[in-house]
N, C-alpha and C positions, 0 to 999 in steps of 0.2 A: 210619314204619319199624316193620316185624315188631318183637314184645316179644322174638324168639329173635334178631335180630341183635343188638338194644340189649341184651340181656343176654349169651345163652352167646357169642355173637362175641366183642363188646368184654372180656367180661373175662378170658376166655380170653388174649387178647393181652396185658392188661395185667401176666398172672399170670405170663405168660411172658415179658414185660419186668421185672419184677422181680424172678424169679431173675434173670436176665440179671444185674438192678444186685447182685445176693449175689455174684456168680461176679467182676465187677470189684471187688466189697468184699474178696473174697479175694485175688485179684491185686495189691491196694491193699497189706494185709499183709505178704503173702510178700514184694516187692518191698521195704520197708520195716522188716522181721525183726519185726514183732510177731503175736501171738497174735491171730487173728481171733475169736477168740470171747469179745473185750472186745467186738464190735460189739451183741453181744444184749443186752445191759443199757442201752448208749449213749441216752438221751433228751433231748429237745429241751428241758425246762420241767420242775423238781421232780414238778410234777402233771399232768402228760401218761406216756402212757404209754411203754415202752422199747420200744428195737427189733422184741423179740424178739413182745410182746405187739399190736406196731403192726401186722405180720408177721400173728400171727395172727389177729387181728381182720379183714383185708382179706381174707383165706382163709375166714373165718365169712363175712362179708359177702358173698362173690360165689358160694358154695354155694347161701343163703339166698337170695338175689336169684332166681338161676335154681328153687331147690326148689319155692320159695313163688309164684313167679308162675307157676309150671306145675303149680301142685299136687298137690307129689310129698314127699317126706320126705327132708330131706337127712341126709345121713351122720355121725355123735359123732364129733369130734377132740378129743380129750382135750387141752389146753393144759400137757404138761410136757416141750413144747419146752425143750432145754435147749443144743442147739448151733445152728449157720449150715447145718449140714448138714441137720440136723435140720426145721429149718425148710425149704429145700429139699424136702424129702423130703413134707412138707406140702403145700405149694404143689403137687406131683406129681399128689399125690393128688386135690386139687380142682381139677386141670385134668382127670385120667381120668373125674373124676366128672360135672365139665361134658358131657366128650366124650359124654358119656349120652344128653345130650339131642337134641331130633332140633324141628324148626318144629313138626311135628303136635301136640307136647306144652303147645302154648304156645294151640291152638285151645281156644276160648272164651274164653280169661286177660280179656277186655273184659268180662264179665261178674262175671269170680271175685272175691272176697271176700278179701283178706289178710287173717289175723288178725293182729295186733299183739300179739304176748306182754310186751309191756315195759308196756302200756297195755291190761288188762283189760276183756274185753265189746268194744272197739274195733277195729275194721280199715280197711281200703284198698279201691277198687278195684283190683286188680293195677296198670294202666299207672300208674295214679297212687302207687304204693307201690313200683314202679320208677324212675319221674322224679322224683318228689318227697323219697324217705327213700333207699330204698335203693339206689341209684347213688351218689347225693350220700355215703353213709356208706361206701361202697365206697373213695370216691377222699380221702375225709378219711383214710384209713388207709395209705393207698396213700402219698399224697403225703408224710405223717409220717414213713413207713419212708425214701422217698427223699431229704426232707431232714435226715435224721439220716444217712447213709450219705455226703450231701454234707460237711455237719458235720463229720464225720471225715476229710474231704479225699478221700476219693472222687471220682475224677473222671471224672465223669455230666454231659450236657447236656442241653437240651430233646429231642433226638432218640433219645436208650436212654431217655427219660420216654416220649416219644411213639410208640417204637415202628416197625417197618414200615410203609410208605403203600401202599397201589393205586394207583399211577400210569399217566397214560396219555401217549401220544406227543398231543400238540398238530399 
């Protein structure tokens, strides 16, 4: 599979399944009379992170994922998210940013060299810095925000997780 399907496709989709789960977390509220912007704080474990930060970490993750495997510089989000909207309005943004991208940008990525800023002097080969860290950290973040939204009684199944399918007639 193209490194531009397994990245800007898929997370494209995913970004936009998860507003989708913000827009039922406010439905959730409304229907319920409380304040939806207890949901940004809401965390699974003292030491994990809140909603809001789980949020934006899945929005670093899948700018990065696409920036860095195409060799491009992805965009500063300053992290002082402070509402549900807000956070929307993020996720906006890193889908028009994906939209950027185009398959040609991804020609050589078999070759390229990820640096690793967290790990000094070290990097990836792209595919392997795609399959190996950066997907994998994409969907640990992902998944955190949707089980903190179920958490709250949000009511999400495996198909607003999974998204639209490509189906064909049999």
């Amino acid at each position: 599979m193209p490194l531009y399907d397994a990245t800007v496709t898929q997370l494209d989709k995913m970004l936009a399944n998860l507003d989708s789960w913000i827009e039922e977390a406010l439905a959730h509220a409304e229907a319920r009379g409380f304040d939806p912007s207890c949901y940004a704080t809401y965390r699974l474990a003292p030491d994990q992170y809140t909603f809001t930060r789980q949020v934006q970490a899945a929005c670093d993750a899948a700018k990065f994922v696409a920036a860095r495997s195409a060799g491009k510089d992805a965009p500063k989000h300053e992290d002082g998210d402070a509402t549900v909207e807000e956070l929307r309005a993020r996720i906006a943004l890193v889908r028009e940013f994906l939209a950027t991208f185009t398959p040609a940008d991804f020609e050589g990525a078999d070759d390229r060299v990820v640096a690793l800023p967290f790990l000094p002097g070290k990097g990836m080969k792209a595919e392997a810095y795609v399959l190996q860290m950066a997907l994998p950290n994409f969907y640990f973040h992902l998944v955190h925000a949707y089980a903190i939204l179920r958490h709250a009684g949000v009511k999400l199944g495996k198909m607003p997780f999974i998204g639209g399918l490509d189906l064909v007639e049999l």
